[in-house]
C-alpha positions in Angstrom: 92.5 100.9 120.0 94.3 97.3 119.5 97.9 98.1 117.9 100.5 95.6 116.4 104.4 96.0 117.4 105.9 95.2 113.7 109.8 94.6 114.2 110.5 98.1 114.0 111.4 100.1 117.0 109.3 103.2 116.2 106.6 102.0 114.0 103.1 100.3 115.0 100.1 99.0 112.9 97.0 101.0 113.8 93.6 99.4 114.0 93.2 99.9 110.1 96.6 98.5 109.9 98.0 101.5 108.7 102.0 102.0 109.9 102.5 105.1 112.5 105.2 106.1 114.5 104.4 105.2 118.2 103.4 107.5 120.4 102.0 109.9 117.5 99.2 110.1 115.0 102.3 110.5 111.7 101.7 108.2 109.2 104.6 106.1 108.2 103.5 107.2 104.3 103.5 111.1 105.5 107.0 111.1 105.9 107.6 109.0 102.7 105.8 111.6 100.8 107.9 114.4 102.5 111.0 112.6 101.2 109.5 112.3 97.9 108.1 115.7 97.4 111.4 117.5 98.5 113.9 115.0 98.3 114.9 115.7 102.6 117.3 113.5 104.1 116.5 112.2 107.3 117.9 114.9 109.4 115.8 117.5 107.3 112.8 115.3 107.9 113.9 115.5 111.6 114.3 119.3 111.6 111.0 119.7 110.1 108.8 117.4 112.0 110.5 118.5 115.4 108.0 116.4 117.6 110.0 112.8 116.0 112.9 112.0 117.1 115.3 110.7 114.4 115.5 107.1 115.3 111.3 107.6 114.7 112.5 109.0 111.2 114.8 106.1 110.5 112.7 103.5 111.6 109.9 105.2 109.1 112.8 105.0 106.4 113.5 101.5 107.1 110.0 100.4 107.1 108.8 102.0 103.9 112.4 100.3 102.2 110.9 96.8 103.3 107.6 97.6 102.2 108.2 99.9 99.5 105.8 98.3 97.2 103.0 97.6 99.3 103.0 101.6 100.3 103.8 102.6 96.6 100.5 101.3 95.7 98.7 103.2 98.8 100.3 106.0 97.2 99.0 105.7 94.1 95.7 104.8 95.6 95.3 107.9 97.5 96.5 110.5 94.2 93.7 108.7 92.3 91.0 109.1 94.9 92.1 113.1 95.4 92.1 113.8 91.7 88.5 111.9 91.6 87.7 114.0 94.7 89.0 117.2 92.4 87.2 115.9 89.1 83.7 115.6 91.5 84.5 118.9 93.6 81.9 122.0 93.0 83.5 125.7 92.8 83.3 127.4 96.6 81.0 130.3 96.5 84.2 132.9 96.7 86.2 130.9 93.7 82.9 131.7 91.7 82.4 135.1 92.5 85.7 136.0 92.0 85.3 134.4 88.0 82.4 136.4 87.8 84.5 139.4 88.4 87.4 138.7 86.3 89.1 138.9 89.5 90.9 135.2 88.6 
């Protein structure tokens, strides 16, 4: 799997050129979204991704502040394709029979 070093400690560019922390499979964006969803400072984000470090949390911080735009836009991106996803989505088999029943 080629990777890029990108000027920040922690963070690498996978094949797809998508930022992750080194040495793990966390998307630099994951961690954005955590910070946006529940508003976590960096030791939060720390205590609840034990398996970073928090110089791997900063580094993520740093990056998405000098690419805040770029990753915006990925954001965005990726709501519009689930809500498509949603919009395209059939009813599981239990969701129905539960309607059926008046059960939801």
């Amino acid at each position: 799997m080629p990777i890029v070093e990108t000027g920040y400690e922690h963070i690498i560019l996978n094949e797809k050129k998508v930022p992750i922390i080194a040495g793990t499979k966390m998307k630099v964006i994951e961690i954005i979204l955590d910070k946006i969803a529940y508003g976590w400072s960096p030791e939060e984000l720390q205590y609840q991704h034990p398996h970073l470090t928090l110089g791997q949390i900063y580094s993520a911080l740093a990056y998405y502040s000098d690419h805040q735009e770029k990753l915006d836009q990925e954001i965005e991106t990726q709501l519009k394709q689930l809500d498509q996803m949603k919009k395209e989505a059939k009813p599981s088999p239990l969701i129905v029979r539960l309607k059926a029943k008046k059960l939801i």
